[in-house]
C-alpha positions as CSV (number, residue, x, y, z in Angstrom):
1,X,-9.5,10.7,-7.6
2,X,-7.7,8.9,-10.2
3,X,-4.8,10.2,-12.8
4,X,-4.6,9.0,-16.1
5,X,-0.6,9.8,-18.0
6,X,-1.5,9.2,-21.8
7,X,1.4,9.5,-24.7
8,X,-1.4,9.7,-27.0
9,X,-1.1,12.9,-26.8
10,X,2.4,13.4,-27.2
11,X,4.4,14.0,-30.5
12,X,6.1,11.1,-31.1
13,X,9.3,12.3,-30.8
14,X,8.6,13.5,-27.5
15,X,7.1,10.4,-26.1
16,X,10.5,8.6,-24.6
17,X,11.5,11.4,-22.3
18,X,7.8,12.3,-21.4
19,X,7.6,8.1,-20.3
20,X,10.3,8.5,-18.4
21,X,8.6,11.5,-16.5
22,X,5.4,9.5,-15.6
23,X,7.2,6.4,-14.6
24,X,9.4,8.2,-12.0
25,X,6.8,10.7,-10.8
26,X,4.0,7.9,-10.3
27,X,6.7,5.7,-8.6
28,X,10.4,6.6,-8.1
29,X,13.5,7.9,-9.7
30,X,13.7,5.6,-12.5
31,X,16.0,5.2,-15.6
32,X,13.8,4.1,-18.4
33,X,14.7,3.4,-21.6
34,X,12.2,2.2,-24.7
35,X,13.4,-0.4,-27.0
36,X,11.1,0.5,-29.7
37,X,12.4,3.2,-32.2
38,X,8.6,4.7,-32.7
39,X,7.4,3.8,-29.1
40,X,3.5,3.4,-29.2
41,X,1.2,5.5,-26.7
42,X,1.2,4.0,-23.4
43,X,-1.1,4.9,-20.3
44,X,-0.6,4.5,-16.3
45,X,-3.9,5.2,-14.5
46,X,-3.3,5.6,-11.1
47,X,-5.3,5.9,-8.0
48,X,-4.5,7.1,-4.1
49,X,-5.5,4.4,-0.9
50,X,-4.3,6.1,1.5
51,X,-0.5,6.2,1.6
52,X,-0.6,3.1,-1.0
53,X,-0.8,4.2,-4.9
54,X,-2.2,1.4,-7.4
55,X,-1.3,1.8,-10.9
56,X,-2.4,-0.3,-14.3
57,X,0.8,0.8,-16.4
58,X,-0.1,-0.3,-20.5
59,X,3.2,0.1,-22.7
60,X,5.7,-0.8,-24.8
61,X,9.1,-3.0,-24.9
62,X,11.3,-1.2,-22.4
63,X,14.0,-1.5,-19.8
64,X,13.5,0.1,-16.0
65,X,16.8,0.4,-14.0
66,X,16.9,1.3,-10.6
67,X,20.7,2.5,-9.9
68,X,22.3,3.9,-6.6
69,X,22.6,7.1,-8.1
70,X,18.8,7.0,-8.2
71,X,18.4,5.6,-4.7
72,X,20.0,8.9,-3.5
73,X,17.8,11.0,-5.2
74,X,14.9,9.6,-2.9
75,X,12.0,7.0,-2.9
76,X,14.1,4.6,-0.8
77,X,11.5,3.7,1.3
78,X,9.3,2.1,-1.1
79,X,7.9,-1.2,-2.3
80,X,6.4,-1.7,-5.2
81,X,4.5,-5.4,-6.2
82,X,3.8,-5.7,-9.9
83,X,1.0,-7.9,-11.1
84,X,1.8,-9.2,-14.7
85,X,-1.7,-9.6,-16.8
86,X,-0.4,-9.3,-20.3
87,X,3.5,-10.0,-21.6
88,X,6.7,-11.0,-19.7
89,X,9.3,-9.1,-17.5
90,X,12.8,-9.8,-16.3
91,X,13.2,-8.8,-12.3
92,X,17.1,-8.8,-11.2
93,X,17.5,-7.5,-7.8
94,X,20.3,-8.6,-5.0
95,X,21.7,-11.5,-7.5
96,X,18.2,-13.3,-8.0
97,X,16.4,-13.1,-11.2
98,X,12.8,-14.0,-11.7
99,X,10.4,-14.2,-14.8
100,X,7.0,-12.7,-14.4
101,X,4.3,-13.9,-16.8
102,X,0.5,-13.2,-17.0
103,X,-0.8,-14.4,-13.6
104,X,2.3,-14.1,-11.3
105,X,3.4,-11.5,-9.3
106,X,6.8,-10.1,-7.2
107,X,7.6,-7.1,-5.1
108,X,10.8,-5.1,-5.7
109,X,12.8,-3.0,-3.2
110,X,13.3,0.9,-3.7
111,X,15.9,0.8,-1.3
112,X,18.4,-1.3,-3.2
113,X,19.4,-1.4,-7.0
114,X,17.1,-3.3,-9.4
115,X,16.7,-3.8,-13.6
116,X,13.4,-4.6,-15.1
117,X,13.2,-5.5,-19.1
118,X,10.0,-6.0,-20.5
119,X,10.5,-6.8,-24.1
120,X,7.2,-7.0,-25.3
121,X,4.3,-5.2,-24.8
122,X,2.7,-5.5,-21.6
123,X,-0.1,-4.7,-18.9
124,X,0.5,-4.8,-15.1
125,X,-0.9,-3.5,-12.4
126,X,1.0,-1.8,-9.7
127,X,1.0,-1.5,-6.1
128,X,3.4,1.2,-4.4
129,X,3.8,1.8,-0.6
130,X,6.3,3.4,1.4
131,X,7.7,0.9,4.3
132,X,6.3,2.7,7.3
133,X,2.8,1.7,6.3
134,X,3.8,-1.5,8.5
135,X,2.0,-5.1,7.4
136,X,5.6,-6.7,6.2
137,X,8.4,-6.0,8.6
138,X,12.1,-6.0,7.3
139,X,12.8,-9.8,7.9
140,X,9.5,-11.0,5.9
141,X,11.2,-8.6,2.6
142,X,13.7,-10.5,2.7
143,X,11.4,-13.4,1.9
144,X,9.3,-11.3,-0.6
145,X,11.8,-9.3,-2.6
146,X,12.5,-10.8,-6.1
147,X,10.5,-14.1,-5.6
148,X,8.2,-15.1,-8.3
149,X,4.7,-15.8,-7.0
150,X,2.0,-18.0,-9.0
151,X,-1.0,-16.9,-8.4
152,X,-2.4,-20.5,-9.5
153,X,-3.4,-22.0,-6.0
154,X,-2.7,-21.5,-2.3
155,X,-1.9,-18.3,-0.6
156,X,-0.2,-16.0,-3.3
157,X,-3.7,-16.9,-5.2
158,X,-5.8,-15.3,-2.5
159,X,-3.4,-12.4,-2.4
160,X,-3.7,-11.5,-5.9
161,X,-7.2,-12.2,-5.9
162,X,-7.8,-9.8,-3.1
163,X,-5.2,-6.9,-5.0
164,X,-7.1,-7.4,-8.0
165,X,-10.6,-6.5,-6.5
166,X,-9.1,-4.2,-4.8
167,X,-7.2,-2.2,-7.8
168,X,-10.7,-2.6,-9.7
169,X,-13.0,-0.6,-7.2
170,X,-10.1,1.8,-6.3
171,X,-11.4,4.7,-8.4
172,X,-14.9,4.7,-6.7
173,X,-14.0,3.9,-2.9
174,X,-14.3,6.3,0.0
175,X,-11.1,7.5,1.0
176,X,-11.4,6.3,4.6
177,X,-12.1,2.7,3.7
178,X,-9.6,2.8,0.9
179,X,-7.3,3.5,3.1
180,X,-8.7,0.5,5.3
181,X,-8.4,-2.0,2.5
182,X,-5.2,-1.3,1.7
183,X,-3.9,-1.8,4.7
184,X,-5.3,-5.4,4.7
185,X,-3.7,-6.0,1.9
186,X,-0.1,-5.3,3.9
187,X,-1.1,-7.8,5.8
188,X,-1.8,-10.9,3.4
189,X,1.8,-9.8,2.1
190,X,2.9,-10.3,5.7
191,X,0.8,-13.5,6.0
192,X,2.3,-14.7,2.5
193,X,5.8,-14.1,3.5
194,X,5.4,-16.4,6.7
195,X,4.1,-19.3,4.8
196,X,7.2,-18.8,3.0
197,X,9.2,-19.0,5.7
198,X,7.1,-22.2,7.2
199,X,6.1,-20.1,9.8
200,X,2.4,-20.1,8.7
201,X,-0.9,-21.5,10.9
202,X,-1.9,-25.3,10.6
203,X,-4.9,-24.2,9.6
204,X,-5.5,-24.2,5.4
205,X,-3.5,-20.8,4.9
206,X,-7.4,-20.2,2.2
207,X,-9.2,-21.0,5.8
208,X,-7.3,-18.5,8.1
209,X,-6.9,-15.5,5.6
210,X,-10.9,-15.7,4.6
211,X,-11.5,-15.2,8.2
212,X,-8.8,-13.0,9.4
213,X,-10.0,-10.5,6.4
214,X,-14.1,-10.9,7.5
215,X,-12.8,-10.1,11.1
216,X,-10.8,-7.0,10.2
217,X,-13.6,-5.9,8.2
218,X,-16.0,-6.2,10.8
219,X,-13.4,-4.1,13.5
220,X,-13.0,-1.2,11.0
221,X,-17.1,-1.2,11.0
222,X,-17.6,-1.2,14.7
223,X,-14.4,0.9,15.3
224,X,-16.4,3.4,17.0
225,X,-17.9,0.7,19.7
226,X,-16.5,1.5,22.7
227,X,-17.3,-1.9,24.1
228,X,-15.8,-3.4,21.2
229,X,-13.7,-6.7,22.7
230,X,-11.7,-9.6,22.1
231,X,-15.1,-11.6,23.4
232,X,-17.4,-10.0,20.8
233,X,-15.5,-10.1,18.3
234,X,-15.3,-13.8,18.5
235,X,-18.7,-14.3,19.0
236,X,-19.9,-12.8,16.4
237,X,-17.2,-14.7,14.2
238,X,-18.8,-17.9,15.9
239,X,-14.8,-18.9,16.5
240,X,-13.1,-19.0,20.0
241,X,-11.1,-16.3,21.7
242,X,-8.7,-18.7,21.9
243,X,-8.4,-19.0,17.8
244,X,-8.8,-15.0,17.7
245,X,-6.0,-14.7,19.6
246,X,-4.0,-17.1,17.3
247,X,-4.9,-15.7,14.2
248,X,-3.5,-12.3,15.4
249,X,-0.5,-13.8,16.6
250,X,0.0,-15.4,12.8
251,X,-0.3,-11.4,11.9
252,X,2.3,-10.6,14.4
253,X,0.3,-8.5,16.6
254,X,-2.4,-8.4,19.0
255,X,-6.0,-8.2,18.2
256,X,-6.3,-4.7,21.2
257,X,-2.9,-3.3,19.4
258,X,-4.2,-4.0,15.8
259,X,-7.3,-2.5,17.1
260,X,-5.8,0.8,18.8
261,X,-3.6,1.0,16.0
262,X,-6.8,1.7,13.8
263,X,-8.2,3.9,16.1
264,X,-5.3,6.4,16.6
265,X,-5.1,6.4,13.2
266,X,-8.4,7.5,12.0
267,X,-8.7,9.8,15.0
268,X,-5.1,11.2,13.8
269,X,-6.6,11.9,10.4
270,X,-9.6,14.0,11.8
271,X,-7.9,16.1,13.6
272,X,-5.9,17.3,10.8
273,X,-8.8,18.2,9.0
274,X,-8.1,21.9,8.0
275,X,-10.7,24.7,8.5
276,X,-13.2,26.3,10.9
277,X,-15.4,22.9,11.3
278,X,-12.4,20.8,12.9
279,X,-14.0,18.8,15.5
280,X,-13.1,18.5,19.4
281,X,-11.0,16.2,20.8
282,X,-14.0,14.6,23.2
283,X,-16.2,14.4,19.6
284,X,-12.5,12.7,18.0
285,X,-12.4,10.6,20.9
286,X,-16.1,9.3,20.7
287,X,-16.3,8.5,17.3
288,X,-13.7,6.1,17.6
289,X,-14.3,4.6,20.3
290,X,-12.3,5.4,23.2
291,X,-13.5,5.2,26.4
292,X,-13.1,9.1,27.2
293,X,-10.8,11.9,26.2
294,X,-8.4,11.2,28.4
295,X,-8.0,7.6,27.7
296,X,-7.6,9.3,24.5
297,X,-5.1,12.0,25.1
298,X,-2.5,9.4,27.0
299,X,-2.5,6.9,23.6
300,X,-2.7,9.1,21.7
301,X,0.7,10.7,22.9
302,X,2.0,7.3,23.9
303,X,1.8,6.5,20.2
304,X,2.9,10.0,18.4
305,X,4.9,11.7,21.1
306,X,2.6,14.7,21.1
307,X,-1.0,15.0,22.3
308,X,-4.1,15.8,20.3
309,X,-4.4,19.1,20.7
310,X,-0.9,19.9,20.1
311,X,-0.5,17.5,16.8
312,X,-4.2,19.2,15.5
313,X,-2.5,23.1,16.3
314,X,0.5,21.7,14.2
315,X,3.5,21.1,16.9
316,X,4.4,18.3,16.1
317,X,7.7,19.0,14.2
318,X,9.5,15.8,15.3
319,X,6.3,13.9,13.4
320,X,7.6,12.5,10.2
321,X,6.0,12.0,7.0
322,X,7.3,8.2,7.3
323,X,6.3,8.0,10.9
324,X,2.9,9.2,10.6
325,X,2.1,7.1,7.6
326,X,2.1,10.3,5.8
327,X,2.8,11.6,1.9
328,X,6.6,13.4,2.1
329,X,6.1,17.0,1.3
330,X,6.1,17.8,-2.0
331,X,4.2,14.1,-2.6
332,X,0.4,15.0,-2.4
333,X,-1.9,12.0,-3.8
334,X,-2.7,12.7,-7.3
335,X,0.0,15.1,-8.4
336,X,2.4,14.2,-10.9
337,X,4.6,16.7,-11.5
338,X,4.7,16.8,-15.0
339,X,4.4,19.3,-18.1
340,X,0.8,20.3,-17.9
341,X,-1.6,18.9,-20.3
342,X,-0.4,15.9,-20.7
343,X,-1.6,14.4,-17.3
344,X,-5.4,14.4,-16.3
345,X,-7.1,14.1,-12.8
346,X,-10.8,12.3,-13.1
């Protein structure tokens, strides 16, 4: 479902502090101030992939100021990576400043003061997830944060490529394999930010992220296979174990923990389906692919701290939001929180 925040149909007069409602509700607390004297309407359009929101913000001249007053009000545990299509913004965050023009890109840290001015009009779109979605561990931010990237050749072009097919079809995927493809895209991020570092693959970074993405594509479809393996994966890759392995390793993880990892979570997700219909935890455990229930229940506590049964009845108090990969309470996908009538769902 998608949410579309217009000031069209706003009284003029009304439209700065209405702005700066949508802003802060579609991302986080945010100081925004317009630099036009009769601001024109602007739109954010947002859509939910899972625990990731994507955003194409249209609007005018402003300034966005991210303070430590605003930090402590919440949302500290967010990224956000703008995309710049149309117009110019100023990022300053932990002493660097960067220039973003149409085709670059740059990610910006919740959890630490920032200023944005944008003094023209502009269009960007916007990706926003909280840091326990995983892909991009603290070290690699480091990298990331405030960094111009040209999306003119090499890796950062394959990463924008991929965001930007990816924001395009968000209003009309299934939620599952939003969720999915959002997560891969935590992952090129990670991939990106050790080619910074030099840490990347021999290999032509275009090379190894084309075929890391067709492999993790073709786990999430056969996530069900109980025989699913290291071996057939490969195979049906036409590449070695061998290079598997290693391409996994460039991801920082295993290709059996990146695998499990998938499979705990979607089988998390069904059994906190509400209702009558919810289905057992042998039929959780078959459809994705564990070996028996069992096998289930002892990763599935491994991983959560409580079993299946317990986390489906609802006892699992010590579960985060942020551990689970969750919305915070309060946070639900597709609510905004603001003055009715102003903000429509689609």
């Amino acid at each position: 479902m998608s949410v579309v925040l217009d000031t069209a149909l706003v009284p003029p007069a009304d439209r700065a502090e209405y702005w700066h409602q949508a802003v802060s509700h579609t991302f986080i607390p945010l100081d925004v101030t317009l630099l036009d004297s009769a601001p024109a309407p602007a739109t954010i359009t947002s859509h939910s992939l899972g625990v990731t929101r994507v955003a194409l913000v249209q609007a005018g001249p402003q300034r966005v100021e991210r303070s430590a007053e605003l930090i402590a009000r919440g949302g500290e545990d967010h990224l956000t990576l703008a995309l710049q299509h149309r117009g110019t913004a100023r990022l300053v965050q932990d002493g660097h400043r960067v220039e973003l023009r149409p085709g670059t890109f740059a990610i910006s840290d919740a959890g630490r003061p920032f200023t944005k001015e944008l003094p023209e009009p502009f269009l960007f779109t916007a990706f926003h997830w909280p840091r326990s979605a995983g892909g991009v561990s603290e070290e690699d931010l480091r990298v990331l944060t405030a960094t111009a990237f040209d999306t003119g050749d090499g890796t950062a072009r394959l990463v924008a490529a991929y965001l930007e097919c990816l924001s395009g079809a968000a209003g009309s995927m299934e939620p599952q394999l939003a969720s999915w493809l959002a997560s891969t895209a935590l992952d090129l991020l990670a991939v990106l930010a050790h080619e910074r570092r030099g840490r990347s693959a021999p290999e032509a970074p275009e090379t190894a992220l084309a075929t890391l993405a067709r492999v993790k594509d073709h786990i999430l479809r056969h996530l069900g296979d109980p025989d699913l393996s290291p071996e057939r994966i490969a195979a049906a890759h036409h590449v070695s174990v061998r290079y598997l392995h290693k391409l996994f390793r460039f991801e920082g993880v295993t290709v059996a923990r990146w695998i499990r990892r998938q499979r705990l979570d979607m089988s998390r997700r069904d059994l906190a389906r509400p209702g009558p219909g919810r289905p057992s935890m042998a039929a959780v455990a078959g459809r994705w692919g564990f070996v028996s229930a069992s096998h289930f229940s002892r990763a599935f506590r491994a991983a959560y701290g409580v079993s299946p049964r317990e986390w489906q009845a609802g006892a699992g108090p010590a579960l985060t939001p942020a551990a689970l990969h969750l919305p915070a309470a309060g946070a639900e996908p597709g609510t905004t929180g603001l003055p009715s009538g102003y903000g429509v769902a689609v």
